[in-house]
GUDRENMAR-958095 format. One record per residue (C-alpha): residue in three letters; x, y, z. Coordinates in steps of 0.02 Angstrom, whole numbers, padded with zeros to 5 digits, always signed. Layout:
REM residues N
ALAXYZ ...
This chain:
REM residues 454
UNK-01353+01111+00712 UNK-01355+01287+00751 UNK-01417+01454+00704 UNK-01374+01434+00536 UNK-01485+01261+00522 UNK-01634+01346+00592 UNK-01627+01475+00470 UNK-01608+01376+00338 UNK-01739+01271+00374 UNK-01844+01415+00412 UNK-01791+01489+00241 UNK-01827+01311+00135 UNK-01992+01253+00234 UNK-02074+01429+00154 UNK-02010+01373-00025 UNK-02180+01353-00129 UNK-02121+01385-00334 UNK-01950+01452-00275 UNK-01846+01305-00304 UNK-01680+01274-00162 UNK-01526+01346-00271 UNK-01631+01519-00231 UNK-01609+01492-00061 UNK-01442+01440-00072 UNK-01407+01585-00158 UNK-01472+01705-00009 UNK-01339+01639+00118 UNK-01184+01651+00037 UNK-01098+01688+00197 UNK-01174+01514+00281 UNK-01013+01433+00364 UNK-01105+01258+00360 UNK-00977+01225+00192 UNK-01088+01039+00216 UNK-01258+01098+00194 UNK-01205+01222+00042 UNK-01145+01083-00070 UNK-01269+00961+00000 UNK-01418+01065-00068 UNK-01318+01125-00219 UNK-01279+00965-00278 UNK-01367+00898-00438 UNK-01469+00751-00334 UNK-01543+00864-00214 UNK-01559+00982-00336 UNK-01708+00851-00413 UNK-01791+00860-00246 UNK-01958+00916-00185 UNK-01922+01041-00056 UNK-02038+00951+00063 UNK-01911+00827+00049 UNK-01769+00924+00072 UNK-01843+00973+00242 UNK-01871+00817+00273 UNK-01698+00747+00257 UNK-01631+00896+00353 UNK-01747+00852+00513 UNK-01695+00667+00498 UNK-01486+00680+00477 UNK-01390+00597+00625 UNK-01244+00656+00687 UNK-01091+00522+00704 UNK-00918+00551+00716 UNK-00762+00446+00692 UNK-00552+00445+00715 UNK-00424+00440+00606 UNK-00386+00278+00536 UNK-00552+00205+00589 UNK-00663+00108+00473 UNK-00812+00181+00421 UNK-00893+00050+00288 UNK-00818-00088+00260 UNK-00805-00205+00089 UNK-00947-00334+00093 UNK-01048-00254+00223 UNK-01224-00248+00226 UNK-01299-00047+00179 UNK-01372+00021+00316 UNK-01340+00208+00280 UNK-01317+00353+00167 UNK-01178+00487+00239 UNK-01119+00664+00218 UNK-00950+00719+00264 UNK-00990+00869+00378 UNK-00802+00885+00416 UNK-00651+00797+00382 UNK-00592+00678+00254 UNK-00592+00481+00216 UNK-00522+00362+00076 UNK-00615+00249-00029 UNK-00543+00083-00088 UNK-00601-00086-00162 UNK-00489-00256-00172 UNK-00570-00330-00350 UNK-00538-00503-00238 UNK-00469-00557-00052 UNK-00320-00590-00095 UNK-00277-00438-00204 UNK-00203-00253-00196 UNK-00308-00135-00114 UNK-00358-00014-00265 UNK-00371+00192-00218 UNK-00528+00236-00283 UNK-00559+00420-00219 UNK-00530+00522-00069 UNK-00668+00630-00010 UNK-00683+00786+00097 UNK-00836+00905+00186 UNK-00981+00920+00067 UNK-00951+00727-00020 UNK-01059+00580+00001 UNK-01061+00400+00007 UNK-01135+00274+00043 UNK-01303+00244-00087 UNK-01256+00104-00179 UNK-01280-00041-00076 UNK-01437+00046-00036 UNK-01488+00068-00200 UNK-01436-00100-00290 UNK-01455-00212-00125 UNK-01280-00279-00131 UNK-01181-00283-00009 UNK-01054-00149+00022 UNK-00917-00140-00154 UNK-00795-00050-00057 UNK-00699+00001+00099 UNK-00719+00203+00190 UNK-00578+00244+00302 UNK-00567+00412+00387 UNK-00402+00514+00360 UNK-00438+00605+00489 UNK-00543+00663+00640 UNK-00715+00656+00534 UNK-00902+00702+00563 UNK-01005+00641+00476 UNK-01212+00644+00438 UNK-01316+00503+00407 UNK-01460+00459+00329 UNK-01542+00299+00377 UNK-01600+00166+00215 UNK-01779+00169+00217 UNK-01769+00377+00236 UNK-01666+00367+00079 UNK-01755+00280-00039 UNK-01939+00366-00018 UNK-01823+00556+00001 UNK-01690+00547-00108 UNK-01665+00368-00214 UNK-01867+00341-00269 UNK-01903+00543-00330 UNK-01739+00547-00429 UNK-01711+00402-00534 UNK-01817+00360-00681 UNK-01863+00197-00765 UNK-01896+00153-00963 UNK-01977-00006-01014 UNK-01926-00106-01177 UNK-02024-00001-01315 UNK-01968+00174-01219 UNK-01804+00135-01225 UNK-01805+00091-01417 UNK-01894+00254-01446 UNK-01763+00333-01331 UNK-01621+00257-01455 UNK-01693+00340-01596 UNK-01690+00522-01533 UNK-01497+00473-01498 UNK-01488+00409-01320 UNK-01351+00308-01285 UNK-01356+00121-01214 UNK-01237+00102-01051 UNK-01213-00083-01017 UNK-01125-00079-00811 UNK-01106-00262-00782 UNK-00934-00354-00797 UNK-00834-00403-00965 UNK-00861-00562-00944 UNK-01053-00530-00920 UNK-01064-00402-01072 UNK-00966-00512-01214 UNK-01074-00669-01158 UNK-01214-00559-01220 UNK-01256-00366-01235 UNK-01393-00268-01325 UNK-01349-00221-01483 UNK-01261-00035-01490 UNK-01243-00047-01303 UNK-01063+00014-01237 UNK-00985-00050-01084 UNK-00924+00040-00934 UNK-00915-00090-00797 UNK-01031-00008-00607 UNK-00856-00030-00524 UNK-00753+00088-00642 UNK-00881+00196-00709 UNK-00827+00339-00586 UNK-00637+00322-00660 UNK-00728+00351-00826 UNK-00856+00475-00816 UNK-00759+00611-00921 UNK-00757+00474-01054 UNK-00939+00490-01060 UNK-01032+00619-01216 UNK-01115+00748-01082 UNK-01218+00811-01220 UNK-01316+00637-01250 UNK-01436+00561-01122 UNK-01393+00389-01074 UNK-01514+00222-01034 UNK-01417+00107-00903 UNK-01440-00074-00942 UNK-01380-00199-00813 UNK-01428-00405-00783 UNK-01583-00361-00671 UNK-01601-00156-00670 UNK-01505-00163-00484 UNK-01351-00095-00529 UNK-01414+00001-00650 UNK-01504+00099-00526 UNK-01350+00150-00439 UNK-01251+00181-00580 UNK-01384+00313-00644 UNK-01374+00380-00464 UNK-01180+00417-00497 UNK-01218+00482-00674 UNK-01340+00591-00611 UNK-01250+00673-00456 UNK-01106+00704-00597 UNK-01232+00815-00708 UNK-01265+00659-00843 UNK-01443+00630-00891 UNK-01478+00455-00882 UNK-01627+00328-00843 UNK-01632+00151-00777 UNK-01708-00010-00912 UNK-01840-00051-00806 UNK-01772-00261-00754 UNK-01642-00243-00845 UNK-01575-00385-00965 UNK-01689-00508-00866 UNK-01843-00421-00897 UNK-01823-00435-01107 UNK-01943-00574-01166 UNK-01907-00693-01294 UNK-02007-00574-01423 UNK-01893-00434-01407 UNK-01727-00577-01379 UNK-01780-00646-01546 UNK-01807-00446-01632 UNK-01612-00464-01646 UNK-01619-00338-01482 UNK-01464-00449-01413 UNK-01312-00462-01469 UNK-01217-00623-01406 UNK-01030-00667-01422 UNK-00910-00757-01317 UNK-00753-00780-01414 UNK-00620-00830-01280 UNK-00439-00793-01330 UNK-00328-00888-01219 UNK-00424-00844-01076 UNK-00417-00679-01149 UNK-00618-00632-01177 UNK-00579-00464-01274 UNK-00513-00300-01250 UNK-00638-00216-01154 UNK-00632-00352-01025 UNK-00443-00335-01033 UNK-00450-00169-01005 UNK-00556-00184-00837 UNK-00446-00299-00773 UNK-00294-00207-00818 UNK-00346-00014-00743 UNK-00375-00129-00592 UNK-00193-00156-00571 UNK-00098-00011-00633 UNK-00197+00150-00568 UNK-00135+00112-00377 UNK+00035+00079-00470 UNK+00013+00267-00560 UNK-00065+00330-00398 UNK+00107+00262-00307 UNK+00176+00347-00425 UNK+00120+00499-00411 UNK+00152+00504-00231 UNK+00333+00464-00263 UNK+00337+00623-00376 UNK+00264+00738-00251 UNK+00438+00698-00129 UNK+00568+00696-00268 UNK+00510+00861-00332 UNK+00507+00916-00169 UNK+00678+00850-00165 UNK+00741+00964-00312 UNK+00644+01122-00254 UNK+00717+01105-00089 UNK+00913+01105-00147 UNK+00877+01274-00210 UNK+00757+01333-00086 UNK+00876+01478-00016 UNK+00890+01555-00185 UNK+00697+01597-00206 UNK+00576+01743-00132 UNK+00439+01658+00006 UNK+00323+01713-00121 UNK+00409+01602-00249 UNK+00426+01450-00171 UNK+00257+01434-00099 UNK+00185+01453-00290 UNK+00315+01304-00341 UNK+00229+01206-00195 UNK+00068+01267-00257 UNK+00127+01205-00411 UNK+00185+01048-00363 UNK+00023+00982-00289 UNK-00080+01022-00467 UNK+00077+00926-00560 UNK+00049+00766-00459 UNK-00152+00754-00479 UNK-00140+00807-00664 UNK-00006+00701-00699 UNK-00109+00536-00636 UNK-00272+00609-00723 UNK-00191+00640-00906 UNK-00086+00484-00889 UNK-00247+00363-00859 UNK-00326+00435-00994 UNK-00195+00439-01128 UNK-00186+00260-01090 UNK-00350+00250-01078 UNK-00387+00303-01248 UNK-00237+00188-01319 UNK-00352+00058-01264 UNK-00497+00127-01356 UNK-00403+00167-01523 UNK-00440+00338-01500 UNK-00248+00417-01461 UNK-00210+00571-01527 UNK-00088+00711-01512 UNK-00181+00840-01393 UNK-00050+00949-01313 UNK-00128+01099-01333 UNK-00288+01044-01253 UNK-00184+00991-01103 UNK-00093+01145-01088 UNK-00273+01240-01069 UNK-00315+01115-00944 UNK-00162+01158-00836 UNK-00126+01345-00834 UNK+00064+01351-00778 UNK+00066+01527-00829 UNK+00111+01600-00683 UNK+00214+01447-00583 UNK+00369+01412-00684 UNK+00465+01247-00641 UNK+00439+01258-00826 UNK+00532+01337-00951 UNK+00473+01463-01091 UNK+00482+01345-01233 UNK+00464+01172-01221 UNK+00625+01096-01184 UNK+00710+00935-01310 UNK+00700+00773-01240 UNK+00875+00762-01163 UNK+00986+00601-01185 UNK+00952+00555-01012 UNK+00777+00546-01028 UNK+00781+00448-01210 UNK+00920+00332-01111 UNK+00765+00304-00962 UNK+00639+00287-01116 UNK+00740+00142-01180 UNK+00776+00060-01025 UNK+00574+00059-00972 UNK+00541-00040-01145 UNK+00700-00141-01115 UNK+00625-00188-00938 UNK+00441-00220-01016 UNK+00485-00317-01171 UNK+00580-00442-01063 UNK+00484-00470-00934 UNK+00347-00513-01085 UNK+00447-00639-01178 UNK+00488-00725-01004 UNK+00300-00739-00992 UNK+00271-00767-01164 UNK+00383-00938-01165 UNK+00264-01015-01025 UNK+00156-01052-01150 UNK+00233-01145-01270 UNK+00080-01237-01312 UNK-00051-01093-01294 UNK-00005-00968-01436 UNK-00173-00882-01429 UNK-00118-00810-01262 UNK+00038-00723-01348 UNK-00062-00589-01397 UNK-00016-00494-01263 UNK+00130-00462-01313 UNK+00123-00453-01516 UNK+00123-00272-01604 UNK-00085-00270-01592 UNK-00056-00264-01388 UNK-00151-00098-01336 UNK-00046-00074-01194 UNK+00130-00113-01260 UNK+00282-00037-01209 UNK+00303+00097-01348 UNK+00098+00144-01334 UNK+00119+00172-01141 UNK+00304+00279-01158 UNK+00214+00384-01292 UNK+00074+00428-01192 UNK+00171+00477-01045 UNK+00288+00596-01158 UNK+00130+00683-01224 UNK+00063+00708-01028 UNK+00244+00775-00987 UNK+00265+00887-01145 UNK+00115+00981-01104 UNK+00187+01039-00937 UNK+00336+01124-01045 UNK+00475+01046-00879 UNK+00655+01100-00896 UNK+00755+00954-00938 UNK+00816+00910-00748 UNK+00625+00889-00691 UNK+00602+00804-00830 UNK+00719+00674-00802 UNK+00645+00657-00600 UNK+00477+00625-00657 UNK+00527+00485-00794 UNK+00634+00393-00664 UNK+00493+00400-00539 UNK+00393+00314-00676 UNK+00508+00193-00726 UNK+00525+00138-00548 UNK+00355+00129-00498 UNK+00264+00095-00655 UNK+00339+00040-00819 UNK+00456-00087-00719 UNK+00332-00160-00635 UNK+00211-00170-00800 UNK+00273-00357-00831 UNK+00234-00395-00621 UNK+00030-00348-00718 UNK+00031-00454-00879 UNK+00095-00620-00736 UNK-00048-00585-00623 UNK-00173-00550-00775 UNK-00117-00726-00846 UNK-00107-00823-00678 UNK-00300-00758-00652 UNK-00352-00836-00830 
């Protein structure tokens, strides 16, 4: 691997009670951009530096097109990889037959791969390369005794009830369906397949214990928790490894209350976020070219200097856009909606890039006219579904005033997200068509498949 390798290896192999961020530290100027965020990442961070040696002797150079599968959904885990160069997609159908969901795309530096070798499932999702991409891999057995077995770290029964006390947090990852059928008491529930989507969600400041059915997936999820800077330890068995003394200490909490087909909100929320991020990602996409549209009719009007900050601009609107949108309606779902403009204008500093106007602009006609149609579009497509069940009124609670993701709920949260990015009134109007096109007309086409799947 070069030079640079040699002298890194050199560099950590002499490492005794100087940990590897020193190192790191000492060759700024290293153009390996891989190896830099490899060691600086929080996992390897956690390593011996015998190990990190180790690892470094032991990666395996492979190298794939564009468009050509890496991992695919269902596959057996065989290896761990680092992106050396390039970039690849990550998606997941939640069953053959559905949507491909967009789950994250990931560029030099990134890995992928552990969790089938951590939980010994099979593969929960599909890598395609989006371009030319090398990549470094890491064979199974070399990553469990290097990376997986000196980083995680289990609780038993008793430890974790101690842990509770001194305020750590229960994580249950398995499904809705799984959790409501019966959950330790306190427990919250993120499902393994989601929880990336819902890390910022998560209190950094409190350490978590991951429960799952057999302490599998819990081991992966506290791998992802982990590499993201959250404390977090593995119930040693998981739900299956409680005995009937601790069962019958009121430690679980059971319910199954089945609504219609319904089980309860959390579960509806899973299911939900599995159909309308790709539609918000779509989205999103679709906003990128009709912006591009309306900064291109004036392009001969602007300084070079000008319009390459509006595309600068541009790129930051789509991907904070899609991330204040899913959580805005992610919090509807959770109760917890609140006004919060001014926290979203810190986020996104538009100081110096203005598509935007000084002072927030008055929500025009037009874009009240495009509110009302989205709810006009939603609503009906609700009651058409809603009269299918004549005989099943339980399942009409989709659609009553208590629905977290009715029409109104969702319209308000997108008004919020667009209000902090202060728009003048004709982008305004392009980015609430693109919505009602691609998302709020299509939120009916969700509730059909939702009930259908019941």
């Amino acid at each position: 691997m070069g030079e640079t390798y040699n002298y890194l290896y050199n560099l950590a192999s002499k490492i005794k009670g100087y940990n590897c961020q020193m190192a790191i530290e000492e060759i700024e100027s290293n153009p390996d951009d891989w190896m830099i965020a490899l060691l600086r990442s929080p996992i390897f961070k956690r390593l011996p530096p015998v190990n990190v040696q180790k690892i470094l002797m032991a990666l395996e150079d492979v190298h794939f097109k564009k468009d050509e599968v890496i991992l695919t959904q269902g596959s057996e885990g065989d290896y761990y990889y680092l992106i050396k160069n390039g970039e690849c997609l990550l998606t997941r159908k939640p069953s053959p037959k559905a949507k491909e969901i967009r789950l994250a795309q990931l560029t030099t530096g990134d890995t992928f791969g552990e969790d089938a070798l951590i939980s010994g499932a099979v593969r929960s999702l599909t890598v395609t390369a989006l371009t030319d991409i090398s990549l470094l891999r890491l064979d199974r057995q070399l990553f469990l005794s290097l990376i997986k077995n000196p980083t995680l770290k289990f609780v038993n029964y008793s430890e974790m009830q101690a842990a509770i006390k001194q305020g750590s947090v229960l994580l249950d990852v398995r499904t809705p369906d799984e959790y409501v059928s019966g959950h330790l008491d306190g427990s919250i529930n993120e499902p393994f397949f989601s929880l990336r989507m819902q890390l910022k969600k998560l209190n950094r400041e409190k350490p978590y214990i991951v429960v799952c059915e057999n302490g599998k997936i819990s081991a992966a999820a506290v791998f992802v928790l982990l590499n993201n800077k959250i404390e977090a330890t593995v119930l040693k068995g998981g739900m299956a490894g409680i005995t009937p003394e601790q069962e019958n200490g009121s430690a679980i909490f059971s319910t199954r209350d089945d609504i219609g087909g319904i089980v309860s909100d959390t579960a509806f929320k899973t299911i939900f976020f599995q159909y309308f991020e790709p539609l918000v990602d779509d989205c999103c996409t679709r906003i990128d070219f009709e912006f591009g549209l309306q900064l291109g009719k004036g392009r001969e009007k602007m300084s070079k200097d000008y319009y390459m900050k509006l595309l600068e601009y541009l790129c930051s609107v789509r991907h904070d856009i899609k991330r204040d949108y899913l959580l805005k309606v992610n919090d509807i779902f959770d109760g917890s909606y609140q006004l919060t403009t001014n926290n979203q204008t810190e986020q996104i500093d538009f100081s110096k890039v203005t598509l935007t106007s000084d002072i927030a602009v008055t929500e025009s006609q037009s874009i009240a006219r495009i509110i009302r149609h989205c709810e006009h579009l939603f609503h009906n497509e609700l009651t058409r579904l809603n009269r299918q069940f004549p005989n099943q009124s339980e399942k009409q609670m989709v659609v009553g005033s208590q629905n977290p993701v009715s029409p109104e709920k969702l319209v308000h949260a997108l008004v919020e997200v667009v209000k902090s990015l202060k728009l003048n009134t004709e982008n305004q109007i392009v980015l609430y068509n693109t919505f009602q096109a691609n998302v709020f007309s299509q939120l009916g086409v969700i509730y059909r498949e939702l009930l259908n799947s019941q």
